[in-house]
C-alpha positions as CSV (number, residue, x, y, z in Angstrom):
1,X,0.0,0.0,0.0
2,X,0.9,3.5,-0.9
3,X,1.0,6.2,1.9
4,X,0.9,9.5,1.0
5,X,1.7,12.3,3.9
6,X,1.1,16.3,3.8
7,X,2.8,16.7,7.3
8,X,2.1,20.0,9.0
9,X,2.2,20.4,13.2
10,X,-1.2,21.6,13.3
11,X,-3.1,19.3,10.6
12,X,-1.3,15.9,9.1
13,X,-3.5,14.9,5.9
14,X,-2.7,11.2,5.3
15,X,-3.8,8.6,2.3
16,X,-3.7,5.1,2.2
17,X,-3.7,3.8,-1.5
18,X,-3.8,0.4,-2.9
19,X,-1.9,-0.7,-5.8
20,X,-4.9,0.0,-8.1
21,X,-4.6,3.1,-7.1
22,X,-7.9,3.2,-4.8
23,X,-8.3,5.5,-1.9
24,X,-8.6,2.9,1.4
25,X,-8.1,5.8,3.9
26,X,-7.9,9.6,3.6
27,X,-8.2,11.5,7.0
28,X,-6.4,14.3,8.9
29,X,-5.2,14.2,12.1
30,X,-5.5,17.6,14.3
31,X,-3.0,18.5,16.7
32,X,-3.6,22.4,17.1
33,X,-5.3,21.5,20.3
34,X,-2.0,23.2,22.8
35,X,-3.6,21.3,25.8
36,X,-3.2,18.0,24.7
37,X,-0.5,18.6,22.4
38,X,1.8,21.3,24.0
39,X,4.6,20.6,22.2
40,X,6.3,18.6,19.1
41,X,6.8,15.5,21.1
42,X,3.3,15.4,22.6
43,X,2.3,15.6,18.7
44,X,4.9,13.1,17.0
45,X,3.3,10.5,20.0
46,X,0.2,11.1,18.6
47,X,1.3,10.8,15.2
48,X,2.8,7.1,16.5
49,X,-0.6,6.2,17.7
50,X,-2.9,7.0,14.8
51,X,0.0,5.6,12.6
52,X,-0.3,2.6,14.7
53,X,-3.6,1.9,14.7
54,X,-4.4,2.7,10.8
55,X,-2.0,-0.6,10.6
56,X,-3.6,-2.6,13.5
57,X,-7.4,-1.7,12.8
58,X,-7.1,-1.5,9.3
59,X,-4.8,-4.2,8.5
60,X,-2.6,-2.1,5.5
61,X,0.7,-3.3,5.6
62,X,2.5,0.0,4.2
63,X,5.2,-0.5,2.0
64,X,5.4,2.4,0.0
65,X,5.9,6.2,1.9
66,X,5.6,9.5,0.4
67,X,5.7,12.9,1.7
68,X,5.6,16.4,0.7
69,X,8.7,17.6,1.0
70,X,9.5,20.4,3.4
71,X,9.9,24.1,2.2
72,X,12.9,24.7,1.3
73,X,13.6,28.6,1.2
74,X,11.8,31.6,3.2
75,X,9.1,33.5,1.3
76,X,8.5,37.3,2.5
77,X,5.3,36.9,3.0
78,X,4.6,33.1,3.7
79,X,5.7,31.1,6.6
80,X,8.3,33.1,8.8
81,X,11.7,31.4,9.2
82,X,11.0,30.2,12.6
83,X,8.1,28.3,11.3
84,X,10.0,26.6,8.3
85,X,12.7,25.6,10.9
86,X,10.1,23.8,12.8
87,X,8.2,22.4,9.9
88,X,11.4,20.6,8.9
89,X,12.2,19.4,12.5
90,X,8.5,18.0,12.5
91,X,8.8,16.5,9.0
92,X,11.9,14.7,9.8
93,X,10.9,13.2,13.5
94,X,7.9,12.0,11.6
95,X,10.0,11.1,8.3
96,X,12.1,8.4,11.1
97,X,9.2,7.3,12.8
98,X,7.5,6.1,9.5
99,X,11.5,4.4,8.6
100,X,11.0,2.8,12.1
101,X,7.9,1.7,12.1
102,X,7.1,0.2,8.7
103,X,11.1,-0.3,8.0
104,X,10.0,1.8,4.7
105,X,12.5,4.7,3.7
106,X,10.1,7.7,3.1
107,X,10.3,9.6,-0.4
108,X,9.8,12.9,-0.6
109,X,7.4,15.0,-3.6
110,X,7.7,19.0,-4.0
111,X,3.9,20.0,-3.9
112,X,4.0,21.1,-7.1
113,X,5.7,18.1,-8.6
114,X,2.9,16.2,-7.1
115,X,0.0,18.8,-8.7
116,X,1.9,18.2,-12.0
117,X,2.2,14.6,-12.1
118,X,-2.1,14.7,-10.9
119,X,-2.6,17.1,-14.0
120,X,-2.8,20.0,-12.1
121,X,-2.3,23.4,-13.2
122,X,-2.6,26.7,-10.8
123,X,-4.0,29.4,-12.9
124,X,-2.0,33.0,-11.9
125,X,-3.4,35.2,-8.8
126,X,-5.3,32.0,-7.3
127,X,-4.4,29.9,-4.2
128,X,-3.0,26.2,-4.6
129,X,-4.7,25.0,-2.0
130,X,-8.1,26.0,-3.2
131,X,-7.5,24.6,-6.9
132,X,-6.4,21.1,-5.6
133,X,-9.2,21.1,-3.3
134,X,-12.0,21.9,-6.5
135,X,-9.7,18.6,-8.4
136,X,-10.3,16.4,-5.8
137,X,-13.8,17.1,-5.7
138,X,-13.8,16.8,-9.3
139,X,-12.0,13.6,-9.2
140,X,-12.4,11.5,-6.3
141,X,-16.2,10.6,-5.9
142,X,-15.8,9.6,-2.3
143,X,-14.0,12.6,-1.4
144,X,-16.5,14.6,0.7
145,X,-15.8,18.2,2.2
146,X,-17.7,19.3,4.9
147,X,-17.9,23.3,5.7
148,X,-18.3,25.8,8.2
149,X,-21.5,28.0,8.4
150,X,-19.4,30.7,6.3
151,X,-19.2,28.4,3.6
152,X,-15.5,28.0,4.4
153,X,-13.8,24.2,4.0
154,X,-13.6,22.6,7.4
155,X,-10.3,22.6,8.7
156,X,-8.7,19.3,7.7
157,X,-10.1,19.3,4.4
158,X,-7.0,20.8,2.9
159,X,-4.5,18.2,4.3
160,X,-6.8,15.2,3.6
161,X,-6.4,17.0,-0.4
162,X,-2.8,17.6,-0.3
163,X,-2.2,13.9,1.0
164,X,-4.1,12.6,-1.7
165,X,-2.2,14.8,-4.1
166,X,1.1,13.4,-2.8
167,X,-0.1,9.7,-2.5
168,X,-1.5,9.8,-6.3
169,X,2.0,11.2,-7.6
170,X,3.3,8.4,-5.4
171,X,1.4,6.2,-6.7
172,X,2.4,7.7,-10.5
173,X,5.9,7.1,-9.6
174,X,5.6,3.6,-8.5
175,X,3.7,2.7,-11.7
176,X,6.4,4.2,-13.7
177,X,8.9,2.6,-11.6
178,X,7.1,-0.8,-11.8
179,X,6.3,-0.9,-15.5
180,X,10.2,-1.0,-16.8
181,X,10.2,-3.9,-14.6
C-alpha cells in the first residue's frame, strides 16, 4: 500500500492507497489543540498512535511512503523562518518514525511536482490549496468536504487533499517505476 503524507504540526492529511490506485483511507489528524499537544513531542506520540492503529485496525501493511517535502527557502510573506525551521524538525521526526515503524524509507514529492504529475495546473493570482481542493472534488467521488457556516472548508479538508495529491503522484511514480520492470 501506498502512503501519502502532507505533514504540517497543526493538521497531518494522510492517504492510504492500494496498488490500483484506490483510496482505502484519507483522513487528517488535528493537533492544534495546545492542551493536549503542548509541544512537538506530545504531537509526533500522537502521530505514532494514529500511525499505529491505521496498521492494526485497518490491516494495511504500508510498503510504499511519500511525503511532501518540506519548504525549502523563506518567502517574504509566507511562513516566517521560525516556522520553516520547525516544519522541517517535524517533517523529519515524523520522516524516522515512518522508517521505524514500517522499515520503509520515506520519499519525498515538492507540492508542485505532485500537482503536475495529478494534472494539475494553478492558474496566476489563485491559491493552490483551493484549486487542488476543487480537483479532488472533481476527481475522487468519495472525497466529501464538509464546511463551516461561512461556507468555508472545514479545517482538515486541505490536508486530507494535499495527502491525496502526494499519494497519487506516489502512486504515479511507483507505476512508472514498476512498469520498466
Amino acid at each position: 500500500m501506498i502512503l501519502g503524507l502532507d505533514i504540517s504540526t497543526s493538521i497531518t492529511g494522510a492517504t492510504v492507497l492500494d496498488y490500483s490506485g484506490q483510496v482505502l483511507y484519507c483522513e487528517a489528524w488535528d493537533l492544534r489543540n495546545k492542551r493536549y499537544f503542548p509541544d512537538i513531542f506530545s504531537k509526533v506520540q500522537r502521530f505514532k498512535q494514529v500511525m499505529g492503529n491505521l496498521y492494526q485496525i485497518n490491516k494495511y501493511p504500508i510498503d510504499s511512503i511519500f511525503i511532501e517535502q518540506s519548504l525549502m527557502a523563506f518567502r517574504p510573506g509566507f511562513s516566517s523562518a521560525k516556522t520553516i525551521l520547525t516544519l522541517a524538525k517535524f517533517n523529519g521526526i515524523l520522516s524516522y518514525v515512518c522508517q521505524q515503524d514500517f522499515g520503509v524509507e520515506p520519499q519525498y514529492i515538492g507540492a508542485s511536482t505532485a500537482r503536475k504529475s495529478c494534472g494539475i495546473k494553478i492558474p496566476k493570482g489563485e491559491k493552490a490549496k483551493d484549486v487542488v481542493l476543487q480537483y479532488v472534488l472533481d476527481n475522487e467521488s468519495n472525497f466529501v468536504v464538509e464546511y463551516t457556516k461561512h461556507g468555508n472548508p472545514k479545517p482538515g479538508s486541505y490536508d486530507r487533499a494535499d495527502s491525496l495529491i502526494i499519494a497519487r503522484a506516489g502512486y504515479n511514480l511507483w507505476k512508472e517505476k514498476n512498469s520498466k520492470s
